[in-house]
PDB file of N, CA, C and O in Angstrom:
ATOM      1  N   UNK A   1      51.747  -0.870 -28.164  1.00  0.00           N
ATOM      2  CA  UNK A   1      50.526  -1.233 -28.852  1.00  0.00           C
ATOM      3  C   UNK A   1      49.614  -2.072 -27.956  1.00  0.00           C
ATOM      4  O   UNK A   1      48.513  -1.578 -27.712  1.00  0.00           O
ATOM      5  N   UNK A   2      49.938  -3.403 -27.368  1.00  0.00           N
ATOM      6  CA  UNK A   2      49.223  -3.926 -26.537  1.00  0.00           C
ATOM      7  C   UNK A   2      48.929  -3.155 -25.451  1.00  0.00           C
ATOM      8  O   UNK A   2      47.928  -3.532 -24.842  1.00  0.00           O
ATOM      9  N   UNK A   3      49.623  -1.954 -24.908  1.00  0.00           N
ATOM     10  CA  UNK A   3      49.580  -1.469 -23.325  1.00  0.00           C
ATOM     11  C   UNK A   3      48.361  -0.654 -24.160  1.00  0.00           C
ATOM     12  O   UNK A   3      47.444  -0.457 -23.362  1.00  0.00           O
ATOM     13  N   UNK A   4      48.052  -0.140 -25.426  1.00  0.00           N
ATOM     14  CA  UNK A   4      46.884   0.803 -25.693  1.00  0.00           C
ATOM     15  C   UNK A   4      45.691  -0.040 -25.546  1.00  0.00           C
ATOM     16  O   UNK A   4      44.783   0.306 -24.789  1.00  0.00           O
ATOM     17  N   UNK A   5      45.636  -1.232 -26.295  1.00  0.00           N
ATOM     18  CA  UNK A   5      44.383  -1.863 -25.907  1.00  0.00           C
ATOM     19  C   UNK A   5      43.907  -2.566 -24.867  1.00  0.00           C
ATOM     20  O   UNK A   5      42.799  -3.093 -24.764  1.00  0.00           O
ATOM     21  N   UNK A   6      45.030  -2.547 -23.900  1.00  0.00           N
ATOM     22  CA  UNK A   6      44.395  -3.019 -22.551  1.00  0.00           C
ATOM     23  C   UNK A   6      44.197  -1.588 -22.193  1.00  0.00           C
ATOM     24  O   UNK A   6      43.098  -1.660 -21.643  1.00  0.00           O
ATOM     25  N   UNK A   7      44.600  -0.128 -22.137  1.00  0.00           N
ATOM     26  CA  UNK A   7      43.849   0.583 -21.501  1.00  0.00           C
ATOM     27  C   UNK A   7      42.495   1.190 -22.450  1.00  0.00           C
ATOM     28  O   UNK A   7      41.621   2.014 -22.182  1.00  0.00           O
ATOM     29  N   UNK A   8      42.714   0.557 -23.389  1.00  0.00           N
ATOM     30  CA  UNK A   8      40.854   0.728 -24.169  1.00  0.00           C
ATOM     31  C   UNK A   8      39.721   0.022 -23.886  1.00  0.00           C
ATOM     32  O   UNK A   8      38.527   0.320 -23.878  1.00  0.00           O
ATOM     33  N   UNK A   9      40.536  -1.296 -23.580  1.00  0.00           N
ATOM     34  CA  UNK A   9      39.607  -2.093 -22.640  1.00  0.00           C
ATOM     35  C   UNK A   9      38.754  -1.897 -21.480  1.00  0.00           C
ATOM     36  O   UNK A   9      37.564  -2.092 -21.232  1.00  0.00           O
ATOM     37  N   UNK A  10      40.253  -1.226 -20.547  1.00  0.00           N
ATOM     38  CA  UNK A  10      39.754  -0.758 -19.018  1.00  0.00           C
ATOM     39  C   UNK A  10      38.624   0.312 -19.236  1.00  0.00           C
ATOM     40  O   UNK A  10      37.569   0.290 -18.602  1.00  0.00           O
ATOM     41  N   UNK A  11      38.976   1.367 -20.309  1.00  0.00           N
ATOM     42  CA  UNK A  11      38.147   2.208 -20.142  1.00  0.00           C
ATOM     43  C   UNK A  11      36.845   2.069 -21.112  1.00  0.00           C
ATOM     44  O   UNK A  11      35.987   2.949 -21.041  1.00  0.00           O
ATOM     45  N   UNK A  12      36.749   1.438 -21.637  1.00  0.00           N
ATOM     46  CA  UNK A  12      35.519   0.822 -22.215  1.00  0.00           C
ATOM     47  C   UNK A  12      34.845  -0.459 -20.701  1.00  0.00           C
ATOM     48  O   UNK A  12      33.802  -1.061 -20.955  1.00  0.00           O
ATOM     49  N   UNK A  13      35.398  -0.670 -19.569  1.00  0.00           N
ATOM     50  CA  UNK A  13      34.932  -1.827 -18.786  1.00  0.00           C
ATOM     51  C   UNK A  13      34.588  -0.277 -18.222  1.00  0.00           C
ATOM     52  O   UNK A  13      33.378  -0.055 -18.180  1.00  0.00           O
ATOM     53  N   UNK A  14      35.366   0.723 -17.826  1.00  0.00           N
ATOM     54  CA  UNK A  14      34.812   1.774 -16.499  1.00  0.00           C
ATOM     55  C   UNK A  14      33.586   2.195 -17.298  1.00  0.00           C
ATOM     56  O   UNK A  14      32.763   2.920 -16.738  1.00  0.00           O
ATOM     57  N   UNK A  15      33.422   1.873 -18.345  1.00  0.00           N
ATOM     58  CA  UNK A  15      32.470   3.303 -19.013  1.00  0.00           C
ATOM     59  C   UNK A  15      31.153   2.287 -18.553  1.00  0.00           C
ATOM     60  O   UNK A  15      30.135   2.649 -17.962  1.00  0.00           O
ATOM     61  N   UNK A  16      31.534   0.793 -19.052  1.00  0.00           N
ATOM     62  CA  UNK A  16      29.988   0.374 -19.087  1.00  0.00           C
ATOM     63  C   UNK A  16      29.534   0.056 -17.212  1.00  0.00           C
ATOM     64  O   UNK A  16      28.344  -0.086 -16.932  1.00  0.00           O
ATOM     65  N   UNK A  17      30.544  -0.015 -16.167  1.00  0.00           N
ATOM     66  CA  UNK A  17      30.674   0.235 -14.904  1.00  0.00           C
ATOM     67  C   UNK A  17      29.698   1.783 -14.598  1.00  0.00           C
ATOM     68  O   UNK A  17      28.557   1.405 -14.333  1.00  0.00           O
ATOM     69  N   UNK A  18      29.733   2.532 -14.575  1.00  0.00           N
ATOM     70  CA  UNK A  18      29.438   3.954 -14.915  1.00  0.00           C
ATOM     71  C   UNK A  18      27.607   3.603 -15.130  1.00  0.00           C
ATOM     72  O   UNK A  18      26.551   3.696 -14.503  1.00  0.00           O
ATOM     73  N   UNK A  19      28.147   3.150 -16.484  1.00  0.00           N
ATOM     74  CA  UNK A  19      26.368   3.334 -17.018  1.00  0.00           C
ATOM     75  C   UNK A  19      25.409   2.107 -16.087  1.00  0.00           C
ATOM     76  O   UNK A  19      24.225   2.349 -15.855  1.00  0.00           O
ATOM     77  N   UNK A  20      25.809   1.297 -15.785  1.00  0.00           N
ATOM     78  CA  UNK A  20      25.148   0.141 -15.123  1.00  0.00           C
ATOM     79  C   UNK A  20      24.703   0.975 -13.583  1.00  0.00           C
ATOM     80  O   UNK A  20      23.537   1.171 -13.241  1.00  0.00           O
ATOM     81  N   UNK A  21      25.799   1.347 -12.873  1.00  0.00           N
ATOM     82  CA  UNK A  21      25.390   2.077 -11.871  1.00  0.00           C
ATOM     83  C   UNK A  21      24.293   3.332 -11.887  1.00  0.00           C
ATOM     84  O   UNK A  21      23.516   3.720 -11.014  1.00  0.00           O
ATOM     85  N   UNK A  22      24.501   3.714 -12.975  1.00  0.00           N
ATOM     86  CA  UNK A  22      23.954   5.078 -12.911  1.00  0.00           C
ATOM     87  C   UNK A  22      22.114   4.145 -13.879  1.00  0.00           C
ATOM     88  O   UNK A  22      20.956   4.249 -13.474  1.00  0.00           O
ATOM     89  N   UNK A  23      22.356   3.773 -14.476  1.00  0.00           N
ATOM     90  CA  UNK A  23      20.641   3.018 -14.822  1.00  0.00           C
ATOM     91  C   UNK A  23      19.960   2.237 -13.518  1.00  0.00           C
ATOM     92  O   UNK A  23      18.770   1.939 -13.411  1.00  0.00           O
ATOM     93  N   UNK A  24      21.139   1.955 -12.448  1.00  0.00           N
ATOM     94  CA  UNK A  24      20.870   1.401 -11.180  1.00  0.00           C
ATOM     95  C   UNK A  24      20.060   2.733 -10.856  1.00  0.00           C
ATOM     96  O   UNK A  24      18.965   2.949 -11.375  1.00  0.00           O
ATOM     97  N   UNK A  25      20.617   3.541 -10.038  1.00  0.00           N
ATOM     98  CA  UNK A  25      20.062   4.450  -9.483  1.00  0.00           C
ATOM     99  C   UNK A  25      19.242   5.076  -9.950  1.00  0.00           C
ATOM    100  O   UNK A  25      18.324   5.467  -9.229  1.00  0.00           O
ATOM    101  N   UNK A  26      19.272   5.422 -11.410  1.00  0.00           N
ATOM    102  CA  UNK A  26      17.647   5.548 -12.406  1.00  0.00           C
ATOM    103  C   UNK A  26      16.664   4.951 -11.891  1.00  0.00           C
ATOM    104  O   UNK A  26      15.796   5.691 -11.428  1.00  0.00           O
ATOM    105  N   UNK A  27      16.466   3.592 -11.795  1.00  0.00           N
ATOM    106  CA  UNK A  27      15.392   2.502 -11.894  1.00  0.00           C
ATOM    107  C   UNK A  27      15.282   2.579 -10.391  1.00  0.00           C
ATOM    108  O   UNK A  27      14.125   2.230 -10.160  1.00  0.00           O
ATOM    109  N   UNK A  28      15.968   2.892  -9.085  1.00  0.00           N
ATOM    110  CA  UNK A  28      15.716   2.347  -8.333  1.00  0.00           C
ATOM    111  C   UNK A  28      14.580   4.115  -7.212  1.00  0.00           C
ATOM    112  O   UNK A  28      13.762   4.132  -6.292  1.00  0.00           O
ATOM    113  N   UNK A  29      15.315   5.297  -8.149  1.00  0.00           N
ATOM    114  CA  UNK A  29      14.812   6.183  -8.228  1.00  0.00           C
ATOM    115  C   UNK A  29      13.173   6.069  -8.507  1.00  0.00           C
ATOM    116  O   UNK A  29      12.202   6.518  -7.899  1.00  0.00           O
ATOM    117  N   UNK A  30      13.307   5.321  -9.616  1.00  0.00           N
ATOM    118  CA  UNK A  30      11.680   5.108 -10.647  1.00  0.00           C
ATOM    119  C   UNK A  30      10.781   4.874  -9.424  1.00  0.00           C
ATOM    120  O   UNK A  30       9.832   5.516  -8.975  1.00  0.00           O
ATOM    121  N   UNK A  31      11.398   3.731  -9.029  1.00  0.00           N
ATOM    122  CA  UNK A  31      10.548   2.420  -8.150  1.00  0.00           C
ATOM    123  C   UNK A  31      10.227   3.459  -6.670  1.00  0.00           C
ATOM    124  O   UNK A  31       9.038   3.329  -6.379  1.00  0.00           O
ATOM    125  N   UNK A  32      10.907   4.364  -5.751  1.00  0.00           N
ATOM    126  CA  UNK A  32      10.534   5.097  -4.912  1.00  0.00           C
ATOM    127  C   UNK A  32       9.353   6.105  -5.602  1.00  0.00           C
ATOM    128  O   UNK A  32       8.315   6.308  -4.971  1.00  0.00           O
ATOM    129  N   UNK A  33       9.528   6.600  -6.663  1.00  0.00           N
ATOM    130  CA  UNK A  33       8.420   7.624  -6.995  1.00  0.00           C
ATOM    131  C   UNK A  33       6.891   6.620  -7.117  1.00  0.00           C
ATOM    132  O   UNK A  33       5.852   7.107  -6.673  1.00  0.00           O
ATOM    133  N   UNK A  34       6.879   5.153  -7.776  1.00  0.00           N
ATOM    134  CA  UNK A  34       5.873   4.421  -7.934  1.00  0.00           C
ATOM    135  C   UNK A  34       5.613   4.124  -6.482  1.00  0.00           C
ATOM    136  O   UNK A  34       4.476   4.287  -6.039  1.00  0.00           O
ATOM    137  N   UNK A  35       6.805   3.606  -5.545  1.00  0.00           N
ATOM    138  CA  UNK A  35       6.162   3.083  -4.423  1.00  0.00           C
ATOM    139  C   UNK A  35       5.391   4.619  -3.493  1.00  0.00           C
ATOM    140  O   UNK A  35       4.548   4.506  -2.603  1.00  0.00           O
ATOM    141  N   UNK A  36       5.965   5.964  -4.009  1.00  0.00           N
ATOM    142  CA  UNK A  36       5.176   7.156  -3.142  1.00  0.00           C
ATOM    143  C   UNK A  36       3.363   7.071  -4.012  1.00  0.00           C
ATOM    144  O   UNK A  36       2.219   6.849  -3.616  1.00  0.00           O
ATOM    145  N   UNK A  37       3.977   7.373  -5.250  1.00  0.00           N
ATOM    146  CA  UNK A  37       2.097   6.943  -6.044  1.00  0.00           C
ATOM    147  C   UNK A  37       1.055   6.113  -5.527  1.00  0.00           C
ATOM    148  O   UNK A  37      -0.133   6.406  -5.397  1.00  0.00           O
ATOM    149  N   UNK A  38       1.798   4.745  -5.170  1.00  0.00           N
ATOM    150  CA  UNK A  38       1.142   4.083  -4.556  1.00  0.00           C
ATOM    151  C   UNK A  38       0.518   4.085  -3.342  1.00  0.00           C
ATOM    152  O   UNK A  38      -0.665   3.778  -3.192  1.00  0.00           O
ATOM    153  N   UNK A  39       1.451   4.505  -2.243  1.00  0.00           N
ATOM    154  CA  UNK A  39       1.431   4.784  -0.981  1.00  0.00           C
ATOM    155  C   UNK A  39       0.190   5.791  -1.004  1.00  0.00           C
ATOM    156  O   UNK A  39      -0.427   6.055   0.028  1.00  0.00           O
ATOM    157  N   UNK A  40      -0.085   6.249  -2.056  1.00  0.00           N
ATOM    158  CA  UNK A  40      -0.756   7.472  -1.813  1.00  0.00           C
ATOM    159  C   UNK A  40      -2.590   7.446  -2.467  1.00  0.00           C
ATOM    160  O   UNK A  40      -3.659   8.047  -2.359  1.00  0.00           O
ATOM    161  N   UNK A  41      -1.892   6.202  -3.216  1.00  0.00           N
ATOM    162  CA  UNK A  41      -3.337   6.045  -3.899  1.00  0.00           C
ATOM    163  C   UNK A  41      -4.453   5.238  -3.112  1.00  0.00           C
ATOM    164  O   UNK A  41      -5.681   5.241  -3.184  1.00  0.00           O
ATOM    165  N   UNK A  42      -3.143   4.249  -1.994  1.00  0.00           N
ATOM    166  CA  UNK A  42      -3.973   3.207  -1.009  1.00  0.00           C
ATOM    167  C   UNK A  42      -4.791   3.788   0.068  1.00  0.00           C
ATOM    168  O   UNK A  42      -5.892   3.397   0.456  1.00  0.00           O
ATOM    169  N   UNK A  43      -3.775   5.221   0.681  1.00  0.00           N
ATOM    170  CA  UNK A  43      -4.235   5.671   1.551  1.00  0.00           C
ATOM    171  C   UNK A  43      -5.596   6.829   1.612  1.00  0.00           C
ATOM    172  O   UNK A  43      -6.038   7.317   2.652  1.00  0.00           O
ATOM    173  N   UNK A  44      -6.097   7.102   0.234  1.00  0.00           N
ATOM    174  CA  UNK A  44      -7.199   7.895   0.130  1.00  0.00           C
ATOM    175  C   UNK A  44      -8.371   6.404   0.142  1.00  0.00           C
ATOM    176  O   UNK A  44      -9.395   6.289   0.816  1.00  0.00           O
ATOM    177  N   UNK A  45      -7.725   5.322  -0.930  1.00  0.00           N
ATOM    178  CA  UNK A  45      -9.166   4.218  -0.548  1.00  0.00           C
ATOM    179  C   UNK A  45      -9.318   3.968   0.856  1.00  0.00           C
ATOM    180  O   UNK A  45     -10.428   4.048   1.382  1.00  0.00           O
ATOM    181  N   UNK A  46      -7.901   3.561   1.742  1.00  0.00           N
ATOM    182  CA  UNK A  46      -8.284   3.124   2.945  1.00  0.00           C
ATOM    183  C   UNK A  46      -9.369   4.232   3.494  1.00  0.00           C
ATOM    184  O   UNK A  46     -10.421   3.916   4.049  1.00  0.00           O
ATOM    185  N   UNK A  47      -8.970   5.492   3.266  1.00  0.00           N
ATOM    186  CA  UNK A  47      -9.481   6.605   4.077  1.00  0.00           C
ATOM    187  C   UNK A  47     -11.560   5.990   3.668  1.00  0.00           C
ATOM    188  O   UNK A  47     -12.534   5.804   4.398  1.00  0.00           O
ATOM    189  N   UNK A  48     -11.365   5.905   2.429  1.00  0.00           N
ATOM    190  CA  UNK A  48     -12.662   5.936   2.431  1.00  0.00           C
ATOM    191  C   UNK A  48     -13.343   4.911   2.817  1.00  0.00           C
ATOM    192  O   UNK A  48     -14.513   4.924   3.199  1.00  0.00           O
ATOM    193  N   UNK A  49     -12.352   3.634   2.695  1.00  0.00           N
ATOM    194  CA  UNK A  49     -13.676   2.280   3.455  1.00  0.00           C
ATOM    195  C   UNK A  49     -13.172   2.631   5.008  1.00  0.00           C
ATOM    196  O   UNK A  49     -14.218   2.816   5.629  1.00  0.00           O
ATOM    197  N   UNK A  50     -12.201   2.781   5.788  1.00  0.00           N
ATOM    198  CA  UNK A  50     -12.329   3.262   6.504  1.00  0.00           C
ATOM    199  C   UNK A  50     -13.787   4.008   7.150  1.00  0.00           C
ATOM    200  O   UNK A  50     -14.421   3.413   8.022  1.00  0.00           O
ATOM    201  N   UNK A  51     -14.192   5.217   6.686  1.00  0.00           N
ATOM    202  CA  UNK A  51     -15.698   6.029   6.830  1.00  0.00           C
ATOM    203  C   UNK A  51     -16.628   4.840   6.595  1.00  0.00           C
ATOM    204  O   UNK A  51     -17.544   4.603   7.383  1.00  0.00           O
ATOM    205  N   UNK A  52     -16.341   3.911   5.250  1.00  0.00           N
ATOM    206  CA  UNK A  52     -17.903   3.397   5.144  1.00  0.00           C
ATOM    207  C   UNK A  52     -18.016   2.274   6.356  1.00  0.00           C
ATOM    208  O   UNK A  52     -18.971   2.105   7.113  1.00  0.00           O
ATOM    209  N   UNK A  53     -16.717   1.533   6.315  1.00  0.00           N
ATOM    210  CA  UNK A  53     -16.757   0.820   8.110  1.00  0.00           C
ATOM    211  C   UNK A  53     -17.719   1.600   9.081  1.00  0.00           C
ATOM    212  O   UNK A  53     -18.873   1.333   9.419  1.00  0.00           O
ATOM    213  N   UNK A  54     -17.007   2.503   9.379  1.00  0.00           N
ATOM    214  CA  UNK A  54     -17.439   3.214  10.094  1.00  0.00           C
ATOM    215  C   UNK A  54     -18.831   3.439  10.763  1.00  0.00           C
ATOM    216  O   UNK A  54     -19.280   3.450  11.909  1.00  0.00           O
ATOM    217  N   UNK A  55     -19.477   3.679   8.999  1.00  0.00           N
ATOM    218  CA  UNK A  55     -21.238   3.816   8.674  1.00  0.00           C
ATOM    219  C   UNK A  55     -21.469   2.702   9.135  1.00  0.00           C
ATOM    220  O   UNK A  55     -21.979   2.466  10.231  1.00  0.00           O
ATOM    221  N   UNK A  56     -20.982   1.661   8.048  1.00  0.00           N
ATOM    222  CA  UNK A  56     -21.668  -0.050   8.612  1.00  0.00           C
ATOM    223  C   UNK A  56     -22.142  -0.326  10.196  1.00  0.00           C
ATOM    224  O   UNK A  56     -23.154  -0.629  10.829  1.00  0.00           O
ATOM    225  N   UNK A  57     -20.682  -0.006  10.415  1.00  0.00           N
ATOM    226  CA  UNK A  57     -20.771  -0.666  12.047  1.00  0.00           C
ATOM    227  C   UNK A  57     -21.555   0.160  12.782  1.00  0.00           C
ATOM    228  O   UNK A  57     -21.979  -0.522  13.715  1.00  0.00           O
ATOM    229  N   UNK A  58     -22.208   1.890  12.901  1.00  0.00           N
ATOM    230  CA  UNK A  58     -23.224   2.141  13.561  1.00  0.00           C
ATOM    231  C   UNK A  58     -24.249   1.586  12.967  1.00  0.00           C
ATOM    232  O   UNK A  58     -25.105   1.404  13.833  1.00  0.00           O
ATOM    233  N   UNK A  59     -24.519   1.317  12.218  1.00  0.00           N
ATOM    234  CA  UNK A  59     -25.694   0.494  11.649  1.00  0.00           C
ATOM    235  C   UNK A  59     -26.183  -0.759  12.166  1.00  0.00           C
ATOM    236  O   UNK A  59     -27.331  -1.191  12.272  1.00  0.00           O
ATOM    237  N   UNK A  60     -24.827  -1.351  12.527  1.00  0.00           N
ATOM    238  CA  UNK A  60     -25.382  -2.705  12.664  1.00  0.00           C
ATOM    239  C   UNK A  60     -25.234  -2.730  14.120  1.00  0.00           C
ATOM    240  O   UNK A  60     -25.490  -3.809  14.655  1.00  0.00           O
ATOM    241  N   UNK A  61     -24.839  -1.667  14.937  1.00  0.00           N
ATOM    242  CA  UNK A  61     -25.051  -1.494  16.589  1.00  0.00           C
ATOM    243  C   UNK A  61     -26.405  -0.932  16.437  1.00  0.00           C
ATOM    244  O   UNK A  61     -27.275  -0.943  17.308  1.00  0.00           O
ATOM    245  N   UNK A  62     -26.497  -0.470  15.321  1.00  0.00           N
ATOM    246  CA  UNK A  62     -28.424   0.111  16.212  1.00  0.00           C
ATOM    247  C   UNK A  62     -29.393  -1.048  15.755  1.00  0.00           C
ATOM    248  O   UNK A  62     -30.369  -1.439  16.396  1.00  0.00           O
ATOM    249  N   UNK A  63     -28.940  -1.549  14.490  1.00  0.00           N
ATOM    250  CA  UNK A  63     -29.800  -2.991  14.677  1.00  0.00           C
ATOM    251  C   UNK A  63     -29.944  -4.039  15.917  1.00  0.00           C
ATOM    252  O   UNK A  63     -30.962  -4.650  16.244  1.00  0.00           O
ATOM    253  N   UNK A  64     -28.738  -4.081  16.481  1.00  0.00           N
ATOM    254  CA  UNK A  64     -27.998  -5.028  17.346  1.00  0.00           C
ATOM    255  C   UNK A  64     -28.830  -4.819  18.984  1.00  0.00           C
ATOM    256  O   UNK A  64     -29.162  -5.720  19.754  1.00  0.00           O
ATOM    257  N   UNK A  65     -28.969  -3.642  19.120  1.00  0.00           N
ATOM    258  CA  UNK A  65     -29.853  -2.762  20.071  1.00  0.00           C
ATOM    259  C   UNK A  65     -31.132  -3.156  19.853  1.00  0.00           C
ATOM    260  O   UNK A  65     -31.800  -3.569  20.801  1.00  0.00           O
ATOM    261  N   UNK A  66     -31.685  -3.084  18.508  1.00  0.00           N
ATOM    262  CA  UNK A  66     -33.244  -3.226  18.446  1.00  0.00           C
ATOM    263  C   UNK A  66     -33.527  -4.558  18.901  1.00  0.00           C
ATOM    264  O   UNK A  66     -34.347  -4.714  19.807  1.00  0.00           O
ATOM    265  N   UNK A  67     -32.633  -6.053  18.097  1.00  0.00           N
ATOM    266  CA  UNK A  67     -32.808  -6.906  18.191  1.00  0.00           C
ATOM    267  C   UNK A  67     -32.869  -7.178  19.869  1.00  0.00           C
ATOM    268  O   UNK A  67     -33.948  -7.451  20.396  1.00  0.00           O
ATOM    269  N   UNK A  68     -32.163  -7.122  20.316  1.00  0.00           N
ATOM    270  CA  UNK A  68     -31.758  -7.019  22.179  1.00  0.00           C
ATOM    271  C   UNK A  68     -32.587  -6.164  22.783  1.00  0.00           C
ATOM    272  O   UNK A  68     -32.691  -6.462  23.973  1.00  0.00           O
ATOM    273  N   UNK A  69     -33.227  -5.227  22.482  1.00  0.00           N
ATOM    274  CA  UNK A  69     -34.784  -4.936  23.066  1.00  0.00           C
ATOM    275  C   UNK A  69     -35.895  -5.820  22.452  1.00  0.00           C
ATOM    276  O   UNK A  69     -36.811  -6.401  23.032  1.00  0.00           O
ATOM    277  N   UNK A  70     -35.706  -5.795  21.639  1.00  0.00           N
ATOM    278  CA  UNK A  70     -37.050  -7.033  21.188  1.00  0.00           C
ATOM    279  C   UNK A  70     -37.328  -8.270  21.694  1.00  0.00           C
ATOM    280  O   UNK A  70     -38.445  -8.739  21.916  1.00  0.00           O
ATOM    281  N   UNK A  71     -36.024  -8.890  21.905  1.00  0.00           N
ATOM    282  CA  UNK A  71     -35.659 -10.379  22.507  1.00  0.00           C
ATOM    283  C   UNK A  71     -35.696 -10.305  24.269  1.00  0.00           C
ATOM    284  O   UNK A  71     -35.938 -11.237  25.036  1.00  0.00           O
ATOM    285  N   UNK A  72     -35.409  -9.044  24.567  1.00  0.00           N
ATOM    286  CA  UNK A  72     -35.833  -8.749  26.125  1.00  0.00           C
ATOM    287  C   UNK A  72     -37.328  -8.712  26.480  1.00  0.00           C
ATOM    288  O   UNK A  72     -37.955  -9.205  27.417  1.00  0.00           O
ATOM    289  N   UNK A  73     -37.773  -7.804  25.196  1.00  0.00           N
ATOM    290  CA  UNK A  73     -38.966  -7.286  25.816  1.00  0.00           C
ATOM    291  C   UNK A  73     -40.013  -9.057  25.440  1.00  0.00           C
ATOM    292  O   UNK A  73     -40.906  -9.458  26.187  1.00  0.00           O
ATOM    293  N   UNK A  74     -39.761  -9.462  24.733  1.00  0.00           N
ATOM    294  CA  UNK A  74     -40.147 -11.390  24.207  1.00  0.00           C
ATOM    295  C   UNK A  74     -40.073 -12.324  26.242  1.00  0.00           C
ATOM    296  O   UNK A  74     -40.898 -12.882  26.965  1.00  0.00           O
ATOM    297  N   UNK A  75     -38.911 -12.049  26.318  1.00  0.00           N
ATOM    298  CA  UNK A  75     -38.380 -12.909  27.439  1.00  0.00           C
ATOM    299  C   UNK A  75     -39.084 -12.453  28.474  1.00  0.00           C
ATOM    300  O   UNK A  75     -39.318 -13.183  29.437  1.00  0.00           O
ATOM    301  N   UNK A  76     -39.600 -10.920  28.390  1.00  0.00           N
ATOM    302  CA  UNK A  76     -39.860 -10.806  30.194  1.00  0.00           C
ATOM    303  C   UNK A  76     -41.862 -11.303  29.476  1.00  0.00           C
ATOM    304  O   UNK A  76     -42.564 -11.666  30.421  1.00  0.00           O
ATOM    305  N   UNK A  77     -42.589 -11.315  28.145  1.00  0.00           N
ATOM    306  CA  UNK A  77     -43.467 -11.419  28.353  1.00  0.00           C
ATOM    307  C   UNK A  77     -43.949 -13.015  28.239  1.00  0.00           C
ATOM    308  O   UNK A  77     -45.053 -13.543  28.104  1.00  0.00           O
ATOM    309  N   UNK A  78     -42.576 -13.530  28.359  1.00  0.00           N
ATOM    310  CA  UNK A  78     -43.091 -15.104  28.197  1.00  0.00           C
ATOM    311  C   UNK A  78     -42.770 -15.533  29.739  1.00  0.00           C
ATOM    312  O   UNK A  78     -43.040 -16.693  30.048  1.00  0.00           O
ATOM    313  N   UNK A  79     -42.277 -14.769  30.606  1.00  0.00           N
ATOM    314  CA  UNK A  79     -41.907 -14.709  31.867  1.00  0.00           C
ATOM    315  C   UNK A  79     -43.194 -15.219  32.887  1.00  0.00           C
ATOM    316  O   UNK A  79     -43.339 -16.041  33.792  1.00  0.00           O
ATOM    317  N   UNK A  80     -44.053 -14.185  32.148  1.00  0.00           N
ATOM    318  CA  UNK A  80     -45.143 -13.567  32.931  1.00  0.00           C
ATOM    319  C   UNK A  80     -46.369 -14.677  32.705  1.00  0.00           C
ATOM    320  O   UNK A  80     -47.470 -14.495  33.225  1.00  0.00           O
TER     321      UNK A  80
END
């Protein structure tokens, strides 16, 4: 009688052993599919400020140009 409920025990301890592992690998499953979602959602924004960088910064080299001809063409007529 006692040898039955220690092995009802054990196998009521393997069963909830079992389920703990296996909700492990559930959840940890979950968390790779969220971290690919993610991975994936960052890399279309980067893509796009990426481009608008991109825009900015010729923008502000052709400003950068104008200003630096203007300030040249200033310097050689205060030269004179």
């Amino acid at each position: 009688m006692a040898r039955l409920q220690i092995d009802e025990v054990a196998d009521v301890v393997k069963d909830a052993a079992y389920v703990s592992v296996g909700l492990g690998v559930i959840a940890f499953q979950r968390m790779q599919v969220r971290r690919n979602e993610l991975a994936k959602a960052l890399k279309g924004r980067t893509d796009d400020a990426k481009g608008t960088l991109d825009v900015v910064g010729s923008l502000v080299n052709e400003r950068l140009k104008l200003v630096e001809e203007r300030v040249s063409a200033t310097l050689d007529i205060t030269r004179r």
